[in-house]
N, C-alpha and C positions, 0 to 999 in steps of 0.2 A: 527823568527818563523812566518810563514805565516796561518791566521787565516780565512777562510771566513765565518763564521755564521754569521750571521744578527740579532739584537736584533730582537725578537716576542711579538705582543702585545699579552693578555692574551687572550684565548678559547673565542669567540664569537665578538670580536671588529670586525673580519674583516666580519661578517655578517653582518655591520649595514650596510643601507643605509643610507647617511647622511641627518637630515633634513634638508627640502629645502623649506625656507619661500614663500610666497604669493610676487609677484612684486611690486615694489615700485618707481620704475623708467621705463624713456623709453628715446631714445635719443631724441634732439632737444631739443628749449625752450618752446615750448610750453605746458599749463598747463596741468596737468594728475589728473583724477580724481581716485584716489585710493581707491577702497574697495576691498581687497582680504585679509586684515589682522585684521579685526572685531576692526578697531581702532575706537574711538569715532569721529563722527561729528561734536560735540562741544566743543572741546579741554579739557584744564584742566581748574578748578575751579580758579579764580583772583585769592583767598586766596592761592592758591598753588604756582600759577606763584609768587605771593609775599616774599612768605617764601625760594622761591629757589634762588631768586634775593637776600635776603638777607644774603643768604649762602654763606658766602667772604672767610673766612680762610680757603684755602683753602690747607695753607702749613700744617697745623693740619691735624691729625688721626679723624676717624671721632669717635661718642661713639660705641665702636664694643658690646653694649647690642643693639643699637636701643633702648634706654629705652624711650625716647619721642613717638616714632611711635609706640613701642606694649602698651603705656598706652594708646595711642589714638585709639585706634583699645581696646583694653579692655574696655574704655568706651563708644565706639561706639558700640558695642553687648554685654556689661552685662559679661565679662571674665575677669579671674585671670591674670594678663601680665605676670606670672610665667610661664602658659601655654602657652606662643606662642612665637613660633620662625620667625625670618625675615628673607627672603631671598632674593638675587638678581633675582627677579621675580619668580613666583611658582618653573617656571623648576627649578632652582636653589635647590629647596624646594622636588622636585620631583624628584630628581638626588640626594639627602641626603639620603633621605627615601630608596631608593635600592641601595645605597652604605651599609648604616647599615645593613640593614636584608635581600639581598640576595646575593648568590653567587653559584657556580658550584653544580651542583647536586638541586640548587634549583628550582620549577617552581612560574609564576607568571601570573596571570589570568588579560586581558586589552579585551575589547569587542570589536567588529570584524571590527569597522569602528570606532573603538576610538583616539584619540590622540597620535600621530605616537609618541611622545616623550616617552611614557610609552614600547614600545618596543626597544627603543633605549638603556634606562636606565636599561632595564633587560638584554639586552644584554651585555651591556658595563661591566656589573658584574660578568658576566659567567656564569648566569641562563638560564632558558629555557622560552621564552615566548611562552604563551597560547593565542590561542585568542575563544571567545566563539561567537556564532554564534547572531546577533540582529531579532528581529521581528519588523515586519515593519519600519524598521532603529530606534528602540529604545533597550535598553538593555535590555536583557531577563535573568528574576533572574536565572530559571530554568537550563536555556542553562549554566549559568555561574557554579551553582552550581553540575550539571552534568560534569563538569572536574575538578574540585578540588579532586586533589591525597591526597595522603602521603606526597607529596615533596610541597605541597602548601604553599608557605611562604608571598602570596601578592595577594591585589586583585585591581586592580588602575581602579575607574569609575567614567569617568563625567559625572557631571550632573548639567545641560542640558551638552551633548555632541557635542563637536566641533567632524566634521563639519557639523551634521545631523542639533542639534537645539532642541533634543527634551529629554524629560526629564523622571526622573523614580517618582514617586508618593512619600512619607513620608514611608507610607507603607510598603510598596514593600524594601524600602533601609532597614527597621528594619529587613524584614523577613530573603533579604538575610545575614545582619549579625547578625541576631540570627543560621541561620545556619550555618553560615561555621565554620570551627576548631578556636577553640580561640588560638591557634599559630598564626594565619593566619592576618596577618593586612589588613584591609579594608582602603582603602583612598580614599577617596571623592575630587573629584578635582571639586571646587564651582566657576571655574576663571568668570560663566555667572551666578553666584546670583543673584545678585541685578537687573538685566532685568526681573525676575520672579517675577508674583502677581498671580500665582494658592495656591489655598486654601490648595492643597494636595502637596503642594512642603514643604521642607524644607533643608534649605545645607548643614547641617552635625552637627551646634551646640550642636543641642539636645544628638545624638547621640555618641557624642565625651564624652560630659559629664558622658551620664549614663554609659560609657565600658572604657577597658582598653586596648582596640587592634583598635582603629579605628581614622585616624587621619583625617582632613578636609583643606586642602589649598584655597587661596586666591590669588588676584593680582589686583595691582592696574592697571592694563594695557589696562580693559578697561572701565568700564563708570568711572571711575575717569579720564581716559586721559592724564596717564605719564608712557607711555609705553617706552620711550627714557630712561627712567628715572631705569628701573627695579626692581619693588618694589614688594615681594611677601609677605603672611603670610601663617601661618599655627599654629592651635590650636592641642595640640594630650595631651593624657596623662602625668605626669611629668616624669616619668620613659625615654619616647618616646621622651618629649623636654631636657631629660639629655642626651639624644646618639645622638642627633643633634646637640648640642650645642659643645660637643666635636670633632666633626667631620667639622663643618663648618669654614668656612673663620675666623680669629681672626676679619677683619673686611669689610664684606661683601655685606655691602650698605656704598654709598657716603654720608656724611654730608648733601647734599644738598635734596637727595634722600629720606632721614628722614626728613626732615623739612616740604619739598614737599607734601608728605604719613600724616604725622599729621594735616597738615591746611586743606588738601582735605576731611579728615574724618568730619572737623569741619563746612564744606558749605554743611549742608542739604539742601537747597535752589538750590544748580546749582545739585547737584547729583539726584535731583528730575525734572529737566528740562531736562535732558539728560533722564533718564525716561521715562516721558510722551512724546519726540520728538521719543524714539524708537517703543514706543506703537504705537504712530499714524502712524507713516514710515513703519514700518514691517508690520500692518494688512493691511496697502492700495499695500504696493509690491507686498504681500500675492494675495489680489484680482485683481490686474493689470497683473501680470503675468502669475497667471491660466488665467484671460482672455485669455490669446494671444494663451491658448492651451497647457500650458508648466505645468507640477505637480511642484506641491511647498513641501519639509517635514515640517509639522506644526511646528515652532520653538516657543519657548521661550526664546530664545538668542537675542542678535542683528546683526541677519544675515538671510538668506535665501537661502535653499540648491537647485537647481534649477535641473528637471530632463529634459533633452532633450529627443525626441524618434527617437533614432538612428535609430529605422525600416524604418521611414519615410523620411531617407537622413537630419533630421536636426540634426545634430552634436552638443556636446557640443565642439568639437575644434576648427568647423567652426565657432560656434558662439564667443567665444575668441577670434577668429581670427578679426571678424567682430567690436567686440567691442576695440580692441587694436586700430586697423585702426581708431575709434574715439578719442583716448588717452583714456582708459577706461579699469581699472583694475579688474579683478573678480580674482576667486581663481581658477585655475585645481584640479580636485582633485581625481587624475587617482590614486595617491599612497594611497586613503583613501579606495581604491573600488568602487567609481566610475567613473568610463571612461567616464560616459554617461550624465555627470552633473556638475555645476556650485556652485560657494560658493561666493553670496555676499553678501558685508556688508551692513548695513542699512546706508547710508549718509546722506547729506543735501538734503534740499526739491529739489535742483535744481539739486545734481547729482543723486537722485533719478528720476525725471520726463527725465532726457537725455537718464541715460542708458534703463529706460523701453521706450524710444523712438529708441534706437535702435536695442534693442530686439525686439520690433513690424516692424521694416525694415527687419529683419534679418526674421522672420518668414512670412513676407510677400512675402518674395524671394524667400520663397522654402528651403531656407537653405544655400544660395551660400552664402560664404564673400566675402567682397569686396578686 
């Protein structure tokens, strides 16, 4: 009997686009200086490299509670480690989250230059993703709350927002989840907390605590510095951390991954160096850059969205272009909405002073690359 159907993935898988990380290589041997993927400058913490070295058994399961890394993370912000689940890096954490609570017929609200992975995760379930329109590339309560249906089951917003930089107020986050449907989960994606020191920011703790529809992720991916390593959290409700815990990997971080994650919590000293190197590097890009003529979006991350003005022949593709030809990674970021613009990370003093050395080449051209 001759059959030809073909298995089908489910309604909406074949609309993703897949995502497509920031470069990390180029051929030849020579050295490449990498900022396209908001990794840290200053690697991970000794104590972490130590704890990972010491991570040998490795013919063992690892503990599938993570119970060392959510008490270190409990006692590092003041939480119940009942509340919080581990994941192998936020996405991991963020791909839970819209396994549980969405599917076909459902919608889910991501802002209009947010983190491609939240449209991915919506789709991959057979929901409908929303996107809400930003004001001045930051997230606009209003815009957001103006498309929330009946079918609204999610509402995924970072903050600060990759790849803009910029962030929503304390505020502003209570208003919109005091308004939306208490159906509706609000999740705070905090992957750029700890680079923030505004008075009016806060990443979702508060917020987590006083409700029962709103969860807040984390990762150690960047100023901890073990992004290899995939280390996420997330604090929610206990209801919210009982349908993740069922759903997740039985054991979904490495041994080593946990040991890693606890002793980085435990070097307040390098997490605070990493810090102050971004403070100083991001406000001097900040002012180095508009020098040359180029808009910057004000971040509070450790990155820098950079806007090219295409009216005037200077490209952002020419200038990637320009800066590849140095070995010199930035981020494209034509799939976030802008064509017209640059995402880079905050580096070392030396590949901070090169690339804005050839961003001043490259604007002094006229725009050609080389």
């Amino acid at each position: 009997m001759t059959n030809n159907a073909k298995p089908e993935p489910r309604p909406g898988i074949l609309d993703i686009s897949p995502y497509v990380p920031g470069k990390s290589a180029l051929e030849g041997a020579a050295p490449v200086i990498r900022l396209a993927s908001n990794e840290t400058p200053l690697g991970p913490s000794p104590k972490a490299l130590a704890a990972f070295a010491r991570a040998r058994a490795l013919a063992r399961y690892p503990d599938g509670q993570a119970s060392a890394l959510r008490e270190a993370i409990a006692r590092r912000y003041g939480l119940n480690p009942a509340r919080i689940v581990c994941g192998a890096g936020s996405d991991d954490l963020l791909s839970l989250l819209a396994q549980a609570y969405l599917g076909p017929g459902d919608e889910a609200i991501h802002t209009e230059h947010g983190f491609l992975m939240y449209r991915i995760n919506i789709l991959a379930n057979g929901a409908t993703p929303v996107a809400a329109p930003e004001s001045d590339n930051r997230a606009d309560v209003d815009a957001i709350l103006a498309r929330v249906s009946a079918r609204t089951k999610m509402v995924f917003l970072a903050n600060p927002n990759n790849p803009t930089g910029t962030y929503l107020p304390a505020g502003e986050v209570r208003r919109l989840r005091g308004a939306l449907p208490s159906r509706c989960l609000l999740v705070l994606d905090a992957a750029y907390a700890e680079y923030v020191r505004h008075d009016d920011y806060e990443p979702g703790l508060e917020l987590v605590a006083a409700t029962d529809n709103t969860v807040m992720t984390r990762t150690f991916s960047k100023i901890h510095g073990l992004a290899a390593l995939r280390i996420g959290w997330c604090t929610a409700p206990d209801a919210i951390c009982d349908v993740l815990n069922r759903i997740r990997g039985p054991f979904n971080l490495t041994a080593p991954a946990i040991a890693a994650g606890a002793a980085a919590l435990e070097d307040a000293a390098h997490m605070q160096k990493a810090f102050a190197h971004n403070e100083q590097w991001l406000a001097w890009l900040t002012e180095k850059i508009e020098g040359l003529g180029l808009a910057v979006t004000p971040s509070a991350a450790n990155f820098v969205l950079i806007h090219f003005p295409d009216h005037k022949g200077l490209r952002a593709a020419d200038a990637d272009a320009a800066l590849t030809a140095e070995r010199i990674l930035l981020r494209r970021v034509e799939k976030y909405g802008f064509p017209d613009a640059l995402r880079m990370t905050v580096g070392t003093a030396e590949e901070n002073r090169q690339t804005l050395g050839v961003l001043k080449a490259f604007m002094a051209s006229g725009g050609a690359s080389s």
